[in-house]
Structures are given as C-alpha cells and as structure tokens.
C-alpha positions in Angstrom: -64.8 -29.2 -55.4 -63.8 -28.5 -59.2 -60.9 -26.5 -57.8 -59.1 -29.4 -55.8 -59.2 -32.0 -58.3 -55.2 -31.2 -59.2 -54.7 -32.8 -55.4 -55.4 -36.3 -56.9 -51.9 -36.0 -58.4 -50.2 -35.5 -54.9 -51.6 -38.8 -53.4 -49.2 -40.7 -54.0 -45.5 -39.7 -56.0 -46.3 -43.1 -58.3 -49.8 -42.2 -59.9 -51.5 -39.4 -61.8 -55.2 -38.7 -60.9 -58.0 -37.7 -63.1 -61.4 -36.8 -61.7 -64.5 -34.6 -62.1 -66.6 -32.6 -60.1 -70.3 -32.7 -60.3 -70.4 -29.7 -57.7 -71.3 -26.5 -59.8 -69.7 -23.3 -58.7 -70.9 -21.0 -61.3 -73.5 -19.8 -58.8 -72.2 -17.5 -56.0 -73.8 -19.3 -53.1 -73.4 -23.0 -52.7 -76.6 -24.8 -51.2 -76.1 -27.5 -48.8 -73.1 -29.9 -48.9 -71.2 -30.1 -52.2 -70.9 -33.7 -52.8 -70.6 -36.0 -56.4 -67.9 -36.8 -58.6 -65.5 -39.7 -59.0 -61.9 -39.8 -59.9 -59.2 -43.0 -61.0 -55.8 -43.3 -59.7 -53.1 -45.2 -62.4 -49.0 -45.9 -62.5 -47.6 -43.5 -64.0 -45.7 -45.9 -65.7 -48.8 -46.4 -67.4 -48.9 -42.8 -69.0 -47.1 -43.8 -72.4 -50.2 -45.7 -73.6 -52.9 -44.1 -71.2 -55.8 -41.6 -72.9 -57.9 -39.5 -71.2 -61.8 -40.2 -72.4 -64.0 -37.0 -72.5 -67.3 -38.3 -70.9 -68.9 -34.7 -71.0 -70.9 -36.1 -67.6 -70.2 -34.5 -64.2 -70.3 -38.1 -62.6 -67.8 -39.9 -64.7 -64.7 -40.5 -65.8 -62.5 -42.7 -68.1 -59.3 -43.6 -69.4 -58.0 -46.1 -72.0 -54.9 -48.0 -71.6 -53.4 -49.7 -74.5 -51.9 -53.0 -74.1 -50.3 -55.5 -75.8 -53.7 -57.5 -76.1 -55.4 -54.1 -77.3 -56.9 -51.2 -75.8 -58.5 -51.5 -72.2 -61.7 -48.7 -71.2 -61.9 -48.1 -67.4 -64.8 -45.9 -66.4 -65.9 -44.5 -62.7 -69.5 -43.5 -62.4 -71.1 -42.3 -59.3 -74.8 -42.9 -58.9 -76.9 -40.4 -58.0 -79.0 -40.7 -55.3 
C-alpha cells in the first residue's frame, strides 16, 4: 500500500528503500486484493552519488548511481498481468 512504503527503510539499518505503489487509494473502497508495485534496496553508503529517477509509472522505479566509470541506471518494473 502507498502508505507503507516508508517500511522499506527499516529492513535493514544498512540500506535506504525507494518503492511505488500501484494500488490506488483515492477511492473509498478497495476492490479485491491490492497488489503491484516494486521497490530497490541500496548501501547507504551509496547515497552520496545515488539519484532518485521520477518514472511517473505506478509499476516502476529507478535510481542512478554515479561511479567512477560514469553514471549507472537501475530500474524495477513489475509486469502486469
């Protein structure tokens, strides 16, 4: 749920979480079982060079890390089904 996605931070003390929710809760009444989205876990020791990529899609999410060989894109996408 859109509400629990600050939990990804408290997997583990060493990594930061960034997810998104395809569940839409603007509706009072939820139909059936809320399911979709996708999150990534990095180092926090990673955070000094890491970005945060807008997607502006429920079922994705991305981050850039720089590195000393350039810039690195990771991306999560859930397929729907």
């Amino acid at each position: 749920m859109p509400f629990e996605l600050g939990l990804l931070n408290s997997i583990h003390d060493d990594f930061i979480g960034i997810g998104v929710s395809a569940v839409d809760i603007t509706s009072d009444l939820l139909k059936g079982r809320p399911y979709g989205g996708t999150a990534i876990l990095y180092n926090k020791a990673l955070v000094s060079g890491t970005n945060v990529i807008n997607c502006d899609e429920p079922r994705m999410c991305a981050i850039s890390i720089d590195t000393n060989n350039g810039p690195v894109l990771i991306c999560e996408r859930i397929h729907a089904n």
